[in-house]
One Martini backbone bead per residue (centre of mass of N, CA, C, O) as a GRO file, in nm:
protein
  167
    1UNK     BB    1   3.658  -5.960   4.549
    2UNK     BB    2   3.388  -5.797   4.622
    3UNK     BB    3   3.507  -5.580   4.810
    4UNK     BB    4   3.674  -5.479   4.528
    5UNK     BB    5   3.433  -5.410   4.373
    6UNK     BB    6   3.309  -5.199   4.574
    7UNK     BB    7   3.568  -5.004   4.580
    8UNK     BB    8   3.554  -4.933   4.331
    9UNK     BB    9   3.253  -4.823   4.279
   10UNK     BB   10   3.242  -4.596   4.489
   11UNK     BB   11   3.463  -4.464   4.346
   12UNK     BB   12   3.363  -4.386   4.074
   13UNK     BB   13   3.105  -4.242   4.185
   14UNK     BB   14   3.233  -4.032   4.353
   15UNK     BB   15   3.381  -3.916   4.135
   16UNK     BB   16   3.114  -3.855   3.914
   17UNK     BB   17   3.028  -3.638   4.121
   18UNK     BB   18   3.254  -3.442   4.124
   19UNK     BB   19   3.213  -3.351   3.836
   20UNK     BB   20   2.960  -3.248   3.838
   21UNK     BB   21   2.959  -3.063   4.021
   22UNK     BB   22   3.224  -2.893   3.888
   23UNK     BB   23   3.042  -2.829   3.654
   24UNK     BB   24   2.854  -2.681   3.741
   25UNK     BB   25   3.010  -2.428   3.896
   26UNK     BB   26   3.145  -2.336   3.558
   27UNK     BB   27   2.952  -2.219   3.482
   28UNK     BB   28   2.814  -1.978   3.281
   29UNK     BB   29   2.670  -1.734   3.357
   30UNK     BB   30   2.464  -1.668   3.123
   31UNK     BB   31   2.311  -1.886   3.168
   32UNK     BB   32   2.201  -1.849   3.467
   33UNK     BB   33   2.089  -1.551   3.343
   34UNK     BB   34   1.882  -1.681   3.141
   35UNK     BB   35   1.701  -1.838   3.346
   36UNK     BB   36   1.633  -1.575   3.456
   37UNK     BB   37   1.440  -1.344   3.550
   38UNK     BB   38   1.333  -1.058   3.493
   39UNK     BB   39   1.326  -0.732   3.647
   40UNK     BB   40   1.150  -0.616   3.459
   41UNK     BB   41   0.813  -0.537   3.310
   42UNK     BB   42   0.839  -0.286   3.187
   43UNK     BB   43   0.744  -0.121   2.894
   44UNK     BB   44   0.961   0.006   2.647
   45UNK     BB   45   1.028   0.282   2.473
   46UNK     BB   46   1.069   0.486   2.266
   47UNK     BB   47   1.184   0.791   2.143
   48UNK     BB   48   1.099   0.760   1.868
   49UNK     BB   49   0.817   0.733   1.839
   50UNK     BB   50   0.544   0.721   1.689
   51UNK     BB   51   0.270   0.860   1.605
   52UNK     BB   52  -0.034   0.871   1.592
   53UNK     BB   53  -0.284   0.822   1.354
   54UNK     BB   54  -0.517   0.977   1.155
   55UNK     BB   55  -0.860   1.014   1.164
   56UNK     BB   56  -1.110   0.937   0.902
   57UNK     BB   57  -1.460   1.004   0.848
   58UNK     BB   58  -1.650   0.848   0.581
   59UNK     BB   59  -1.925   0.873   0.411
   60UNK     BB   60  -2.110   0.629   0.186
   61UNK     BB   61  -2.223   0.926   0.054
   62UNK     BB   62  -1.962   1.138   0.024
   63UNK     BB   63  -1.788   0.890  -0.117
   64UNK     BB   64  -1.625   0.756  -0.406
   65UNK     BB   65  -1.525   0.553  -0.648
   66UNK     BB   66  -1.328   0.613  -0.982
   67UNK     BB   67  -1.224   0.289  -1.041
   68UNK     BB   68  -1.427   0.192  -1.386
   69UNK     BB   69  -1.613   0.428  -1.426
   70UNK     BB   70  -1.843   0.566  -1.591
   71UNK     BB   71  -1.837   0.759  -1.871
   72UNK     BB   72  -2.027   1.065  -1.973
   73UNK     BB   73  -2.174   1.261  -2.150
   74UNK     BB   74  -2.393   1.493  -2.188
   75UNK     BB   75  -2.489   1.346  -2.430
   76UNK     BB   76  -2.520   1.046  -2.304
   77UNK     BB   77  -2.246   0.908  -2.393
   78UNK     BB   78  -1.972   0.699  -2.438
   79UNK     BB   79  -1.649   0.726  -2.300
   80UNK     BB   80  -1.608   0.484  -2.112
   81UNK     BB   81  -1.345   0.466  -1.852
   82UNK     BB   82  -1.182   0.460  -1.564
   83UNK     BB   83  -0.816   0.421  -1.539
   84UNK     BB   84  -0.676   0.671  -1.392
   85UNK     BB   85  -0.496   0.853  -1.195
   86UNK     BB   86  -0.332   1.185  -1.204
   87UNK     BB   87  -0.068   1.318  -1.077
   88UNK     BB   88   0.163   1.526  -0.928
   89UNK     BB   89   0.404   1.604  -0.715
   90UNK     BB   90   0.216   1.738  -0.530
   91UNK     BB   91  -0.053   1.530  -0.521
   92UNK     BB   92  -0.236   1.644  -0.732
   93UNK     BB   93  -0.523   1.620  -0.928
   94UNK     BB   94  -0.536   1.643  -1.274
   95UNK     BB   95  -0.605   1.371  -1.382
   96UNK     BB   96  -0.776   1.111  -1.645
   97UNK     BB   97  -0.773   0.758  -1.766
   98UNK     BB   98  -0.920   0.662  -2.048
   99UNK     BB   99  -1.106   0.384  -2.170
  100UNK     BB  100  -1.146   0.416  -2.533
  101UNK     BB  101  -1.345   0.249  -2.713
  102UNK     BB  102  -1.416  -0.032  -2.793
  103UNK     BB  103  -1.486  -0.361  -2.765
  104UNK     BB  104  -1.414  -0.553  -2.524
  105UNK     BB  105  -1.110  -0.417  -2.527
  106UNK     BB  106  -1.120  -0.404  -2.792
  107UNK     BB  107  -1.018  -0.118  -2.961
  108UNK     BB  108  -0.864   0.042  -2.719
  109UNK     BB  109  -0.800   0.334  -2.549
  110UNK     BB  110  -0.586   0.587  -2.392
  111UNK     BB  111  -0.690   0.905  -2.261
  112UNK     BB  112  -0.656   1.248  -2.107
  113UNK     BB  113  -0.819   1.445  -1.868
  114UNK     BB  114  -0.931   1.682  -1.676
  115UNK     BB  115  -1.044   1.680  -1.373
  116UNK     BB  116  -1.211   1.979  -1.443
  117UNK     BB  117  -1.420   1.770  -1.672
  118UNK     BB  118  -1.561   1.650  -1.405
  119UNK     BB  119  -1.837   1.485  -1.298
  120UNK     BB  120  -1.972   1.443  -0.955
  121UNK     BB  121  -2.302   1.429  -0.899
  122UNK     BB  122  -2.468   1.153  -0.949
  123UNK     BB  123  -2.305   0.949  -0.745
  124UNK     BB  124  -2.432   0.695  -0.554
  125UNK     BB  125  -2.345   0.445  -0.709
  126UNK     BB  126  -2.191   0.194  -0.905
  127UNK     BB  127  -2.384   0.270  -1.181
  128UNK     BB  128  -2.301   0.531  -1.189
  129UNK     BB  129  -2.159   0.808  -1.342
  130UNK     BB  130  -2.002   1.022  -1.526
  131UNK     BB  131  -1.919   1.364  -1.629
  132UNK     BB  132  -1.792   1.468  -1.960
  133UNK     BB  133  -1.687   1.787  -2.084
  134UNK     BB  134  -1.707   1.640  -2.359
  135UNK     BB  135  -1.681   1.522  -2.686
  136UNK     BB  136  -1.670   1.210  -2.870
  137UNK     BB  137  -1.496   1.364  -3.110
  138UNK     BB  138  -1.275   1.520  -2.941
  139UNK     BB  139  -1.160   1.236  -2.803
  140UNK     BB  140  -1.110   1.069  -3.026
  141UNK     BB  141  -0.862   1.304  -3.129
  142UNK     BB  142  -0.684   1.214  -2.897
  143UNK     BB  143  -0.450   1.120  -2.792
  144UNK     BB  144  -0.235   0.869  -2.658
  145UNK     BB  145  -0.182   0.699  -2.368
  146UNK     BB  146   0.165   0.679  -2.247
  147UNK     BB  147   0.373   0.574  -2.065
  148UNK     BB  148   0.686   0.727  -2.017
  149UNK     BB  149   0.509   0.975  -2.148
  150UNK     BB  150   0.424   1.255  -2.269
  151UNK     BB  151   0.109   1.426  -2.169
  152UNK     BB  152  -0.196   1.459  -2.289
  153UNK     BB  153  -0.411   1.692  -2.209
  154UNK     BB  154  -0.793   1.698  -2.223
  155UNK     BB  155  -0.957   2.030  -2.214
  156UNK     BB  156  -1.204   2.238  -2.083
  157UNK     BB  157  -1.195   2.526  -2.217
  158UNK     BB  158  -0.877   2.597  -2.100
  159UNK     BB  159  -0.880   2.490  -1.788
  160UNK     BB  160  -0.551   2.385  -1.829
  161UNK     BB  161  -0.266   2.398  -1.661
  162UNK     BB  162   0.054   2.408  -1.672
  163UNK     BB  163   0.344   2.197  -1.594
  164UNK     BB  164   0.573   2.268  -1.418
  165UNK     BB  165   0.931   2.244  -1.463
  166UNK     BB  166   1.198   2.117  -1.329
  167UNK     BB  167   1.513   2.268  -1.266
   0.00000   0.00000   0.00000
């Protein structure tokens, strides 16, 4: 009986290796061939890669941000400050938005000046102004800048062009 128990375990060993055998070699392709090493290590590049950008170097006293910035009249009152830039379509700098009058943010309002209305003579560091050619009464004056509705640009002794309407 022992025998025959050891010639059964024999056979099923020998089967299950039959087994595993004619397994590995059934492997898909695809499977061996992700083991395998890369063929070539050198990095393709494509044919439309961007080229590099092109860069500039501002030093820290030829140029300053303008938005938060101060603005004071020639008669060196308060005009509020600048928060928007204003572009045309080809991105020239038309105008600047400022936030005038009130207190704390109450009760001030936004107007749009010509950008060729401002002075940045003066400005050195962070605490400098800007200044803009037009009286506080003027400014006063001007129409409130509201998003999505036309500009009213207030400009400094008619030296704004108007914007061509593209048709």
């Amino acid at each position: 009986m022992r025998v025959i128990g050891v010639l059964i375990l024999s056979v099923v060993i020998a089967g299950g290796l039959a087994v595993a055998t004619r397994a590995a070699e059934d492997q898909p392709a695809a499977q061996n061939e992700a083991k395998a090493p890369p063929a070539s290590t050198v990095p393709v590049t494509p044919k439309d890669a961007a080229p590099p950008p092109s860069v500039t170097i501002i030093g820290a006293s030829d140029a300053h941000g303008v938005l938060g910035r101060d603005v004071r009249s020639a008669a060196d009152e308060d005009m509020g400050r600048i928060v928007d830039v204003i572009v045309d379509r080809e991105g020239h700098v038309r105008a600047a938005a400022i936030d005038f009058g009130g207190f704390l943010g109450v009760g001030s309002r936004k107007i749009v000046v010509d950008w060729n209305a401002l002075r940045f003579g003066k400005i050195a560091n962070k605490k400098d102004s800007i200044t803009l050619e037009l009286t506080k009464a003027q400014v006063a004056a001007a129409p409130e800048y509201k998003e999505d509705t036309p500009i009213v640009v207030l400009g400094a002794s008619g030296s704004l062009q108007p914007l061509q309407a593209i048709q």
